[in-house]
C-alpha positions as CSV (number, residue, x, y, z in Angstrom):
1,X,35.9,-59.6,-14.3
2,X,37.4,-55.9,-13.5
3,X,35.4,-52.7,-13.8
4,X,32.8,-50.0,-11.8
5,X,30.2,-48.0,-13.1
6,X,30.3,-46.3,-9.0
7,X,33.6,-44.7,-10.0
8,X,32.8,-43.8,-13.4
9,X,35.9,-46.4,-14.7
10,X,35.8,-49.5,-16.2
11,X,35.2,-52.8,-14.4
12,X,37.7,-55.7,-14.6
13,X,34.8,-58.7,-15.7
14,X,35.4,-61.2,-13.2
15,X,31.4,-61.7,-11.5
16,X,29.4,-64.1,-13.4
17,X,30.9,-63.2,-16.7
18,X,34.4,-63.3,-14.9
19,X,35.9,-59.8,-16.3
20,X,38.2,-57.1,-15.2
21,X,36.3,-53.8,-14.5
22,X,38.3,-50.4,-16.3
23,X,37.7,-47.1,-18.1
24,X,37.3,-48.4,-21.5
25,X,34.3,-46.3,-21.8
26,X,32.4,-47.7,-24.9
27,X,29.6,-49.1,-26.0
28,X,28.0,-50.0,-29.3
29,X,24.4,-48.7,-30.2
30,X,22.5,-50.5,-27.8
31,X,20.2,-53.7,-29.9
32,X,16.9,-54.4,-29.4
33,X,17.4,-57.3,-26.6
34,X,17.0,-60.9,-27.6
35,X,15.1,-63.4,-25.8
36,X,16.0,-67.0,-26.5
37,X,13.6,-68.4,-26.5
38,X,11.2,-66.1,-27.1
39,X,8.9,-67.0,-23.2
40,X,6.9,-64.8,-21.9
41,X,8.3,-62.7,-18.0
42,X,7.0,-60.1,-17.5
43,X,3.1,-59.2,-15.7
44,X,0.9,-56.4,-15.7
45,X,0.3,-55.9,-11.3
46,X,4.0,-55.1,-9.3
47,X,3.9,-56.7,-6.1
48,X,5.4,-56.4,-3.1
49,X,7.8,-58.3,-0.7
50,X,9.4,-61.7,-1.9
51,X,13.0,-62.4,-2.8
52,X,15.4,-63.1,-5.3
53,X,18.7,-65.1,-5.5
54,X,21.0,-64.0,-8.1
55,X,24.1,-66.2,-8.6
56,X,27.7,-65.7,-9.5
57,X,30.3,-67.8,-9.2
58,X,32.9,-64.6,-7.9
59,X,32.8,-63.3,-4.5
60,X,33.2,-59.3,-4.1
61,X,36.1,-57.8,-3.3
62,X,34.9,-54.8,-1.4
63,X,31.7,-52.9,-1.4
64,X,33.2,-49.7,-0.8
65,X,32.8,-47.4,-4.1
66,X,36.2,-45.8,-3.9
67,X,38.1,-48.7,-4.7
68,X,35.9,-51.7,-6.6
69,X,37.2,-52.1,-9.7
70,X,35.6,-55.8,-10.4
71,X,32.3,-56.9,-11.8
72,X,31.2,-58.4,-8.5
73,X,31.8,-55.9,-6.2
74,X,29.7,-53.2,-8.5
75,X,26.9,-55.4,-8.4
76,X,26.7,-55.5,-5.0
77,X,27.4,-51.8,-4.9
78,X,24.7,-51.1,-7.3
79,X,22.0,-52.6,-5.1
80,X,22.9,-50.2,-1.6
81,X,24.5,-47.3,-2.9
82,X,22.5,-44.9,-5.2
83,X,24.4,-43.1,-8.3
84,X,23.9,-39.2,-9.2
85,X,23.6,-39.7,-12.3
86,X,22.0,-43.1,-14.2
87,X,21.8,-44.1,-17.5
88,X,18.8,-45.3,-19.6
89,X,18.6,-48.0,-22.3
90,X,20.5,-46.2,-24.8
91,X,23.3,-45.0,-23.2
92,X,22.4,-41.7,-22.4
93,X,23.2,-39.9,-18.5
94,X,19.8,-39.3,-17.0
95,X,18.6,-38.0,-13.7
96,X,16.2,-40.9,-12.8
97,X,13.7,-41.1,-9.8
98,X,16.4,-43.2,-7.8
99,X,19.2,-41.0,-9.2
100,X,20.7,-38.6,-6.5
101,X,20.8,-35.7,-8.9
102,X,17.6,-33.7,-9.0
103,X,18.1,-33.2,-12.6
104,X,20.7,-33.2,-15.2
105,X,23.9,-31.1,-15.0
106,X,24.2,-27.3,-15.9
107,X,26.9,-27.2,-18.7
108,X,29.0,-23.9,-19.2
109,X,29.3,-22.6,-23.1
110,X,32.9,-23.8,-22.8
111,X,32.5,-27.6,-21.3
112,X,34.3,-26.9,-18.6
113,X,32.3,-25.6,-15.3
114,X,29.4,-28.5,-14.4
115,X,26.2,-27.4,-11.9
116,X,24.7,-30.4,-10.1
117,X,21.6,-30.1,-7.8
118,X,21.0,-33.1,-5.2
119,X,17.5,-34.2,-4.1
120,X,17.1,-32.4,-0.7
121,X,15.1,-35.9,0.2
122,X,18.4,-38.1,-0.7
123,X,19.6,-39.8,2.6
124,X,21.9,-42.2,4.0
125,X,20.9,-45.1,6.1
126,X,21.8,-43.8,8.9
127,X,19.5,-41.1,8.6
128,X,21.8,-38.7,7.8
129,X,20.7,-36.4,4.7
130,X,22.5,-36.8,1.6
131,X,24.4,-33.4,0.8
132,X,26.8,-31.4,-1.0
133,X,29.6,-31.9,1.1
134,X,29.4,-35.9,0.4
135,X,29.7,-34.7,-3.3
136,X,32.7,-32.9,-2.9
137,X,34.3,-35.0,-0.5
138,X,33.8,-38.5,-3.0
139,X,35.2,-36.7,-5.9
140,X,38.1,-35.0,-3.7
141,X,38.7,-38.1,-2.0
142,X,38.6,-40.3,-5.5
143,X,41.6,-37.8,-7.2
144,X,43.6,-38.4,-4.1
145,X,46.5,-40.1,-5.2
146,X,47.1,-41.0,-2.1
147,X,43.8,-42.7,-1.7
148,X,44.7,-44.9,-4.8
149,X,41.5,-45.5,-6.1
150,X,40.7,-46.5,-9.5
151,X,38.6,-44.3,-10.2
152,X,40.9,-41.2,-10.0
153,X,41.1,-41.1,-13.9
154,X,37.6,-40.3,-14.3
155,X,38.4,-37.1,-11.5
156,X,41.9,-35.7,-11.9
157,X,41.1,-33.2,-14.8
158,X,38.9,-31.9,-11.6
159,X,40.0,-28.4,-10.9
160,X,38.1,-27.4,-8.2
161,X,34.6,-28.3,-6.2
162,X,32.7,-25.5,-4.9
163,X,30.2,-26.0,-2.5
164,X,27.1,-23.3,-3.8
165,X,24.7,-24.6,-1.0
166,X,23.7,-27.4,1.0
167,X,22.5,-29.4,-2.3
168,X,24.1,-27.7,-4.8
169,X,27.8,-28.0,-6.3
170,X,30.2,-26.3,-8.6
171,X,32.5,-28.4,-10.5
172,X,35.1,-26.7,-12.8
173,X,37.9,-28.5,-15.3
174,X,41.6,-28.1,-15.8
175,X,40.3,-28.5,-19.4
176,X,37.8,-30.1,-21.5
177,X,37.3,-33.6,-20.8
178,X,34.6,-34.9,-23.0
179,X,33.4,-38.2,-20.9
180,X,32.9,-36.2,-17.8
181,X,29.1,-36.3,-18.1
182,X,29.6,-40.4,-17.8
183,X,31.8,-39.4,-14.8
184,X,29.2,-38.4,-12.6
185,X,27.5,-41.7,-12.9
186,X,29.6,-42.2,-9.2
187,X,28.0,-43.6,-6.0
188,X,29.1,-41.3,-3.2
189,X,30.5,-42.1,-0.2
190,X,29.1,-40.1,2.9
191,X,31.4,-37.4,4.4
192,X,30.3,-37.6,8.0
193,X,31.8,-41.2,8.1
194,X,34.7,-41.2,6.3
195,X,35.8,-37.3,6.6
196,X,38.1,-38.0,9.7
197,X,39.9,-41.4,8.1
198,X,43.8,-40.8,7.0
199,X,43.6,-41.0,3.3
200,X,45.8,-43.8,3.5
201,X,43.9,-45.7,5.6
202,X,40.9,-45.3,3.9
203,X,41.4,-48.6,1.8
204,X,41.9,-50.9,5.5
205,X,38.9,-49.3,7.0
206,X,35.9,-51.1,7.8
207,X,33.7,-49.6,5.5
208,X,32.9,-51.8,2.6
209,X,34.0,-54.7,4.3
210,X,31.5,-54.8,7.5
211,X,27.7,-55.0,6.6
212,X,27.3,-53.3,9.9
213,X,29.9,-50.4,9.3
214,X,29.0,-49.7,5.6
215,X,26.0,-46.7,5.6
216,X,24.5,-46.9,2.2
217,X,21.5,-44.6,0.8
218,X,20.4,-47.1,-2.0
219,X,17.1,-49.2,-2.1
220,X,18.2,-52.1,-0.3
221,X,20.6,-52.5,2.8
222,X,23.5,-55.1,3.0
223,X,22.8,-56.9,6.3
224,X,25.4,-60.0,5.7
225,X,28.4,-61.4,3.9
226,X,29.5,-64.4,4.8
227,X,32.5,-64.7,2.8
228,X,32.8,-67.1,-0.6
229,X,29.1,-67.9,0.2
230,X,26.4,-66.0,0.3
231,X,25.5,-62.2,0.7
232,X,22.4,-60.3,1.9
233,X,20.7,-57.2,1.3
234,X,17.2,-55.9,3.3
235,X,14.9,-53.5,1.8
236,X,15.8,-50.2,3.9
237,X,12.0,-49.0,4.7
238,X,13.4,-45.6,5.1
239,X,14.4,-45.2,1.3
240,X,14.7,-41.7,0.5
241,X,13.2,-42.5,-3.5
242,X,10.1,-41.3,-4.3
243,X,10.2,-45.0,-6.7
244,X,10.6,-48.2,-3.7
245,X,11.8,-51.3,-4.8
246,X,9.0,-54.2,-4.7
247,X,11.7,-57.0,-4.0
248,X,12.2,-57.4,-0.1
249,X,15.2,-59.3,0.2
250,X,17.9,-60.1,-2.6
251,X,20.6,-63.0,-2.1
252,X,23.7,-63.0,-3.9
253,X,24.7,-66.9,-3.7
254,X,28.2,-67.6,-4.3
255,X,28.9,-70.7,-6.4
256,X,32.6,-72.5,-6.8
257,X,32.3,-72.6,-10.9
258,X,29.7,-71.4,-13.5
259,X,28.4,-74.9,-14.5
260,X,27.6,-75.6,-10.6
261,X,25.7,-72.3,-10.9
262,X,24.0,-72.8,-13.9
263,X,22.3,-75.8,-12.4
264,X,21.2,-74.2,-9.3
265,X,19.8,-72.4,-11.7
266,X,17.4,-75.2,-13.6
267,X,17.0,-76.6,-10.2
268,X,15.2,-73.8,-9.0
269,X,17.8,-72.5,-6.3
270,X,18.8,-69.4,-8.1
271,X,16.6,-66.8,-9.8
272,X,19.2,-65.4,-12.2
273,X,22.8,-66.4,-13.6
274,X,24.2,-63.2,-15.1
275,X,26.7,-65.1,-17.1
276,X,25.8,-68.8,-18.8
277,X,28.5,-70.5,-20.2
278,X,28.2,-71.1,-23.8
279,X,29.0,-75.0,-23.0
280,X,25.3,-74.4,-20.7
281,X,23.1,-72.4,-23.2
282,X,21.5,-75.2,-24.8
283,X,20.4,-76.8,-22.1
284,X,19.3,-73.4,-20.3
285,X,17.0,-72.5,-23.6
286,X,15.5,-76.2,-23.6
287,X,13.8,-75.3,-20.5
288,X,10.5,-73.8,-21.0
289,X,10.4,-72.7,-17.6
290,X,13.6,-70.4,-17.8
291,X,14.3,-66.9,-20.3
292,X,17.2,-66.3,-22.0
293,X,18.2,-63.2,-22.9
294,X,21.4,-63.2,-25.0
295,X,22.6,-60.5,-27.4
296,X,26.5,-59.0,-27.8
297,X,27.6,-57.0,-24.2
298,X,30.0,-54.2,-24.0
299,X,33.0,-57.0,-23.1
300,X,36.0,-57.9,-24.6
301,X,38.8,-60.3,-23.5
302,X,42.2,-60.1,-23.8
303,X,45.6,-61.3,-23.2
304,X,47.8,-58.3,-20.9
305,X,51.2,-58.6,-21.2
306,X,53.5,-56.9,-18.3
307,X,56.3,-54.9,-18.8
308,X,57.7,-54.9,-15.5
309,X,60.7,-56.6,-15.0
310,X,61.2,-57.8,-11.7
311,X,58.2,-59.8,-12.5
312,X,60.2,-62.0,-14.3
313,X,63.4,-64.3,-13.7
314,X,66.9,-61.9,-14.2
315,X,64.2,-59.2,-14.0
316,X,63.5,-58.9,-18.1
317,X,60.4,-58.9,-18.9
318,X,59.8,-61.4,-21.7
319,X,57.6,-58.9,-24.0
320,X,59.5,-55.9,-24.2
321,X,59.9,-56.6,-28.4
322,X,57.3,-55.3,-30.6
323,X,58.1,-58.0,-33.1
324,X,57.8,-60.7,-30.4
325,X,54.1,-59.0,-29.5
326,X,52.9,-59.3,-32.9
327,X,54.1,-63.0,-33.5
328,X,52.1,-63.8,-30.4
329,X,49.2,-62.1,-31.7
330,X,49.8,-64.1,-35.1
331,X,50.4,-67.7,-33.8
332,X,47.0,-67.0,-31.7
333,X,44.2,-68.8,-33.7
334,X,41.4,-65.8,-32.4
335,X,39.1,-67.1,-35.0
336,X,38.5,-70.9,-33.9
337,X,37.8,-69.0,-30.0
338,X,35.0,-67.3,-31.7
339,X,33.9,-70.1,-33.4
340,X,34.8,-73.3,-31.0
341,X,34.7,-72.0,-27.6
342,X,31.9,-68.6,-28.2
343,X,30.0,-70.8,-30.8
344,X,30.0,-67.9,-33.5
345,X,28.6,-65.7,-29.9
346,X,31.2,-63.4,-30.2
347,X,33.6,-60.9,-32.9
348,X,37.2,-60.3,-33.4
349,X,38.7,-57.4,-32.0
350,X,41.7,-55.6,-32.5
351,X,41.8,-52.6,-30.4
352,X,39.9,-51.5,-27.4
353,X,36.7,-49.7,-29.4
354,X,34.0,-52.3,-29.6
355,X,33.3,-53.1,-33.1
356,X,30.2,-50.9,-34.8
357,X,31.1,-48.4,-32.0
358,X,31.6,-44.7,-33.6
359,X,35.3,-45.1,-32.1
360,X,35.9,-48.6,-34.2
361,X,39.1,-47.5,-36.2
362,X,37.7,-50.4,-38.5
363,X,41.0,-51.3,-41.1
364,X,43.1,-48.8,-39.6
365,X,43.7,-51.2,-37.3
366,X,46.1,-53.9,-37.7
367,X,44.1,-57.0,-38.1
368,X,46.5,-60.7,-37.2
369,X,45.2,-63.6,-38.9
370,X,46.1,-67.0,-37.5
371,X,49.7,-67.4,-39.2
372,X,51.9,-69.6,-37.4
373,X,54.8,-69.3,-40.4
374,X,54.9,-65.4,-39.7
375,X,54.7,-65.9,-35.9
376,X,58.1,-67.4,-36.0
377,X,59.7,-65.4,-38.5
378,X,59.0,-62.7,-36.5
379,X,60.2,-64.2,-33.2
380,X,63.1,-65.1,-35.1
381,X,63.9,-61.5,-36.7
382,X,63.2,-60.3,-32.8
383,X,66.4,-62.3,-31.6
384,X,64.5,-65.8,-30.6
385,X,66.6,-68.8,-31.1
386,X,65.5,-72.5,-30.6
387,X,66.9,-73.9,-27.4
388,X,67.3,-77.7,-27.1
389,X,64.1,-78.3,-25.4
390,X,62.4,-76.7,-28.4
391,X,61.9,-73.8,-25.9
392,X,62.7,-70.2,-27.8
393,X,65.9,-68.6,-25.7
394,X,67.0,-65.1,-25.7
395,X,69.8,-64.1,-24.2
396,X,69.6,-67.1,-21.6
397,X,66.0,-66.7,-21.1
398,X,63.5,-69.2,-22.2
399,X,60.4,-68.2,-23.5
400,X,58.5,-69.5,-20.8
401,X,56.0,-67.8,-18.6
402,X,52.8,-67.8,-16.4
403,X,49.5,-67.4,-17.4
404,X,47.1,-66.3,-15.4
405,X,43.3,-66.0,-15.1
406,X,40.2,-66.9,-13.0
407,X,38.7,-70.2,-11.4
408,X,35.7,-71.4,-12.4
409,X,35.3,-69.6,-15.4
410,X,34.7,-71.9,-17.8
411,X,35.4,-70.0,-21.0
412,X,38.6,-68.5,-20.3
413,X,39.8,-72.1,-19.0
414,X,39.0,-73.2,-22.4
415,X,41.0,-70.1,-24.1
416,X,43.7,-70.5,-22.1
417,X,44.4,-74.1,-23.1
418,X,44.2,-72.8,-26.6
419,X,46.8,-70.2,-26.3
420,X,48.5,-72.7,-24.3
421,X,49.0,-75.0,-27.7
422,X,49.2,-72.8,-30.1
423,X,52.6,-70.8,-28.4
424,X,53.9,-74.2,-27.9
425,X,53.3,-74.5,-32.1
426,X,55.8,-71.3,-32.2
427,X,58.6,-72.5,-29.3
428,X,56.6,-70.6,-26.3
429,X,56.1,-72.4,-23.1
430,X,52.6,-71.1,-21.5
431,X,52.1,-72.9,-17.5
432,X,48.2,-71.4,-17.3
433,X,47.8,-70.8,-13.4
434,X,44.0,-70.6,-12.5
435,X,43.5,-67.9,-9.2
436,X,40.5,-67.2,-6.8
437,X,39.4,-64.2,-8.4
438,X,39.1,-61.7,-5.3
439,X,42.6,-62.9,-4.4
440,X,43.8,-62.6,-7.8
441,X,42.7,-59.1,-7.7
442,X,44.2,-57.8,-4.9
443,X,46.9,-59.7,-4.8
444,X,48.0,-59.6,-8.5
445,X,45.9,-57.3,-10.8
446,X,45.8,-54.3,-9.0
447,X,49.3,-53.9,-7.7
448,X,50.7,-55.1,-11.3
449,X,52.5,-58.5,-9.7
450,X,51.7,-61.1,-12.8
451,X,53.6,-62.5,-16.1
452,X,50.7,-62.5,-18.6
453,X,46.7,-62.3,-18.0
454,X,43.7,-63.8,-19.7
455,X,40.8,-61.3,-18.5
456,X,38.3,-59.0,-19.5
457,X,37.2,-55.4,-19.6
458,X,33.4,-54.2,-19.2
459,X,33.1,-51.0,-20.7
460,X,30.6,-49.3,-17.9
461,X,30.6,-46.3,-20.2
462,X,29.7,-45.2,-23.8
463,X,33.0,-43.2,-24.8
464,X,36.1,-44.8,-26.4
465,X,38.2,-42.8,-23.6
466,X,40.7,-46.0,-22.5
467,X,43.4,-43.5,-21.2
468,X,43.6,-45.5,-17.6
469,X,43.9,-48.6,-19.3
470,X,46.8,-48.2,-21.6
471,X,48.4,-44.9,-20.4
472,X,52.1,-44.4,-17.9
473,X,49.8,-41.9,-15.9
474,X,48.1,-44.8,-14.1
475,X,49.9,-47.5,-13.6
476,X,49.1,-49.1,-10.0
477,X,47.7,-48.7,-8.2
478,X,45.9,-47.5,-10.9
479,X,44.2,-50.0,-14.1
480,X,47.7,-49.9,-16.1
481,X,48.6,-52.6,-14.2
482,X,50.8,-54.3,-16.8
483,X,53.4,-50.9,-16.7
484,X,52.9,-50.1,-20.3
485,X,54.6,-47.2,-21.5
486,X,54.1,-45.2,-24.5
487,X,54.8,-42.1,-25.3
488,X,52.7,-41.7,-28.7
489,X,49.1,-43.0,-26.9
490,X,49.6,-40.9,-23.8
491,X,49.8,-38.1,-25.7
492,X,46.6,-39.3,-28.0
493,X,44.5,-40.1,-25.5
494,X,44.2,-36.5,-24.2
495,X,44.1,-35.6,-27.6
496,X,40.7,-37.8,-27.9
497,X,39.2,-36.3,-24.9
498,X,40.5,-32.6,-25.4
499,X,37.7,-31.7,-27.8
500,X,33.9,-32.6,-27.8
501,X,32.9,-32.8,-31.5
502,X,32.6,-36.3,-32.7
503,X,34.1,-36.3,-35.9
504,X,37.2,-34.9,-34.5
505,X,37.6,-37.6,-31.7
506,X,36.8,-40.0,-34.3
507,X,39.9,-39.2,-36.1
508,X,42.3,-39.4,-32.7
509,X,40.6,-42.8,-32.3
510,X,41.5,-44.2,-35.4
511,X,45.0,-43.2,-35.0
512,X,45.1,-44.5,-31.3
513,X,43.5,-47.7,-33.0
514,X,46.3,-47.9,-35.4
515,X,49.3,-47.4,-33.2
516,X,47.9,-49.8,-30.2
517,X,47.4,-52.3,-32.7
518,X,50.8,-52.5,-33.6
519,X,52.4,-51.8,-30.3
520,X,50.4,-54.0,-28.6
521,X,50.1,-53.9,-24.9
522,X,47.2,-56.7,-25.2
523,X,46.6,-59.1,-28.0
524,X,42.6,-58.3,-28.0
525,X,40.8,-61.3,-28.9
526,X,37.4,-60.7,-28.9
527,X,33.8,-59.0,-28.2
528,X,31.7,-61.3,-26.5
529,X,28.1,-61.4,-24.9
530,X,27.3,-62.9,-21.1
531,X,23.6,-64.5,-21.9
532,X,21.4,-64.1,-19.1
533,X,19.6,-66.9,-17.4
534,X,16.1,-65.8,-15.7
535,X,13.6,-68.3,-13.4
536,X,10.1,-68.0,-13.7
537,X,9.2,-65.9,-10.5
538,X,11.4,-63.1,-11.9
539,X,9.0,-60.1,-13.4
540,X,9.3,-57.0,-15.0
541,X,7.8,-54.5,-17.2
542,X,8.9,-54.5,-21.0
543,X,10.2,-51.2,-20.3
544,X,12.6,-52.4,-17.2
545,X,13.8,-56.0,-19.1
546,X,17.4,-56.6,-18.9
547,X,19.8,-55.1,-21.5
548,X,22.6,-56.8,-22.8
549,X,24.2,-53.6,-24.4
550,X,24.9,-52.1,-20.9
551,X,27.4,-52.7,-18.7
552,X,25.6,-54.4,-15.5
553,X,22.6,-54.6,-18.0
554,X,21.1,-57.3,-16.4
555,X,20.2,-55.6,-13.6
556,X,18.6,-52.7,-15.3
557,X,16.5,-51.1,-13.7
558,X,16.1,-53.9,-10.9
559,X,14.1,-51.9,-8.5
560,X,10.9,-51.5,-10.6
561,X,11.2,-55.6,-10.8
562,X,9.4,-58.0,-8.3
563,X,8.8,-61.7,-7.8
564,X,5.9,-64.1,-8.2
């Protein structure tokens, strides 16, 4: 529900797969993708015109690149704006016909000067050509802090950005920063616009809020939004790409839950349902109309504690002990989630590397089985008595508090309840409080106002690099929006990113994956995969199918698609 491949920062998961979109920047090796069952979509002759209706069950937040930070809002994003740089199947940066980069990068000998040339054609709506100064002025504008986008994480080892001519651009580093290359994977925002807007005031202006004020310069316009309903986007006929999308028209219908949107989806009303719940699957694979694609996705779920106080009654946070962290990731029965609520879909996780990622520390990392006897011993060694409700108190505070999460996603309601039982087993009160998800975002998530979350990260790129996540530099507005502080990982993360042989970050990595595991600013629960529900009129080549191993993977490649 939170997280944006635009910004080059991870995504908070909260669309269809209901996630929070942030730098974690991992992936696994990407597997070959699955299709359950096995049914035939794809055709040998494109054609032209026709629309699709994907659903969600998650309105967007904004479509303005320099602040979405949610699942939702990058899809819509990734169907107007183009990126510099793409990725392909595997993970790796490209330059593709639809990329605003001409080709890939220039690289000095010592990592740290970059060379981008922009494809003189590249234009914005508007008519306006797509230049150098719109480069420089989204990367400037992005390591603002005054701006307070997400993204600045990905942008604020920038040094400088040198304009070399109209379509070309200098980019040098404070130092080395090994996942820059996946930071150019940024949709710009055009100068001519925007140049004149207080940086302040950047966030309240109409742009990415106002079909009508938002000039885009990817395949498809956005012509309406009607809010918690439906949005639209036209095929601009004056698309700069030398590769035009087939599809005319694409809907993006806006359900109030995932099991109403699953059946819009057998009923014929939707064309694709990025995220079926795993309650749903059977009944989406018994229809032989329908294709399935289902394989584990660069997601993993979580439960964020917050460390601010004055989120809390007598302004003391409930999870400032280590010990009392560690019993909560004990009496948490992780396993029976996997298999009871994922049905065996998912894995266990117990730091932020996905698991068979070259970053997975693998048992360097504190693994908690489901022990409810060392739960409370630990609780108890951390201070926590038994009150006479059966309640845990600590210097006259219960051990009560809020959890919160999304509506209308069906799996983490199910998780929730779980955690809600098995704290009560231990003497912890849990009141689960289900939010609107664009509302909980900007109302909660990214200003850090919250007790405890259940959410998600998508990892929109393929380095282990979590530094906005779980370091002091960025909390919010920036992704550390549950004011963790230590000192140890601030300093390891830039360690991680301060040198670009492999081998050598894998070591960092393994030490960050030790030390987060048993500080523990989340308990992580688990990988999991979003399976992908697809109606018969949607067609594709084999080489443009969906993959599950990317983040926004289900619209791979989307504008060599088209409908029958």
């Amino acid at each position: 529900m939170l997280i944006v491949v635009l910004i080059g920062s991870l995504l908070s998961a909260c669309s269809s797969s209901n996630s929070t979109t942030n730098p974690p920047k991992e992936q696994p090796k990407p597997s070959d993708t699955k299709t359950e069952p096995v049914k035939e979509n794809t055709a040998q002759t494109p054609k032209d015109g026709g629309a699709i209706t994907l659903g969600t069950f998650t309105d967007i937040v904004t479509a303005n690149p320099l602040f979405a930070s949610d699942t939702s809002s990058g899809d819509a994003i990734n169907l107007i704006f183009a990126n510099l740089y793409d990725v392909d199947r595997k993970a790796n940066v490209v330059a593709e016909p639809w990329s605003l980069a001409a080709e890939l990068p220039q690289i000095s000998e010592d990592s740290k000067t970059y060379t981008i040339k922009l494809k003189p054609e590249a234009k914005w709506s508007d008519g306006q050509p797509v230049t150098a100064d719109d480069l420089i002025f989204s990367i400037n504008t992005t390591r603002n802090p005054d701006v307070g986008s997400p993204g600045i994480s990905s942008f604020d080892k920038v040094d400088t950005v040198t304009k070399v001519d109209a379509n070309t651009v200098q980019i040098k580093l404070k130092q080395v920063y090994a996942p820059f290359l996946y930071s150019l994977r940024l949709s710009l925002i055009p100068n001519h616009i925007l140049k004149d807007v207080p940086a302040k005031e950047l966030k309240k202006h109409p742009f990415g809020a106002d079909p009508a004020k938002t000039v885009t310069n990817g395949p498809w316009k956005w012509t309406e939004w009607k809010q918690k309903q439906y949005l639209s986007f036209d095929i601009d006929p004056s698309y700069w790409g030398a590769k035009k999308p087939h599809i005319a028209k694409v809907v993006y219908k806006i359900y109030a839950d995932q099991n109403t949107e699953v059946q819009a989806l057998i009923k014929g009303d939707i064309d694709s349902v990025s995220a079926i719940p795993v309650t749903q699957l059977a009944a989406v694979q018994s229809k032989e109309n329908l294709n399935v694609v289902l394989a584990p996705g660069p997601l993993y779920e979580y439960l964020g504690f917050n460390f601010k106080g004055e989120n809390f009654p007598g302004n003391v946070s409930l999870f400032t002990g280590e010990k009392t962290r560690q019993a909560i990731a004990y009496a948490l029965n992780r396993q029976g989630m996997v298999d009871n609520i994922l049905k065996g879909t998912g894995k266990l996780m117990n730091s932020p590397f996905l698991p068979g990622s070259w970053a997975d520390p693998g048992e360097a990392a504190v693994n908690y089985s489901y022990d409810g006897a060392q739960a409370k011993k630990l609780l108890e060694e951390d201070g926590w008595k038994v009150g006479a409700d059966g309640v845990l108190t600590k210097d006259g505070n219960r051990f009560s508090f809020e959890l919160q999460y999304n509506t209308g996603n069906n799996r983490r309601e199910q998780v929730a309840a779980v955690i809600q039982q098995n704290l009560k087993d231990v003497g912890i009160e849990v009141k689960p409080r289900g939010i609107d998800f664009s509302a909980w975002q900007e109302q909660n998530i990214n200003p850090g106002k919250y007790q405890a979350i259940l959410a998600a990260w998508s990892l929109t790129d393929p380095d282990p690099n979590s530094e906005s996540i779980f370091s002091s530099k960025y909390f919010p507005p920036g992704q550390n929006a549950g004011w963790y502080k230590n000192d140890k990982l601030d300093q390891l993360w830039v360690k991680g990113y301060s040198v670009v042989d492999q081998n050598e970050r894998k070591k960092v990595y393994q030490e960050i994956g030790k030390e987060i595991s048993t500080n523990l600013p989340y308990v992580f629960l688990y990988q999991y995969g979003t399976p992908q529900g697809l109606g018969p009129k949607v067609k594709y080549a084999e080489e443009d199918k969906p993959e599950p191993s990317l983040a926004y993977g289900y619209m791979f490649r989307i504008i060599n698609w088209w409908v029958e």
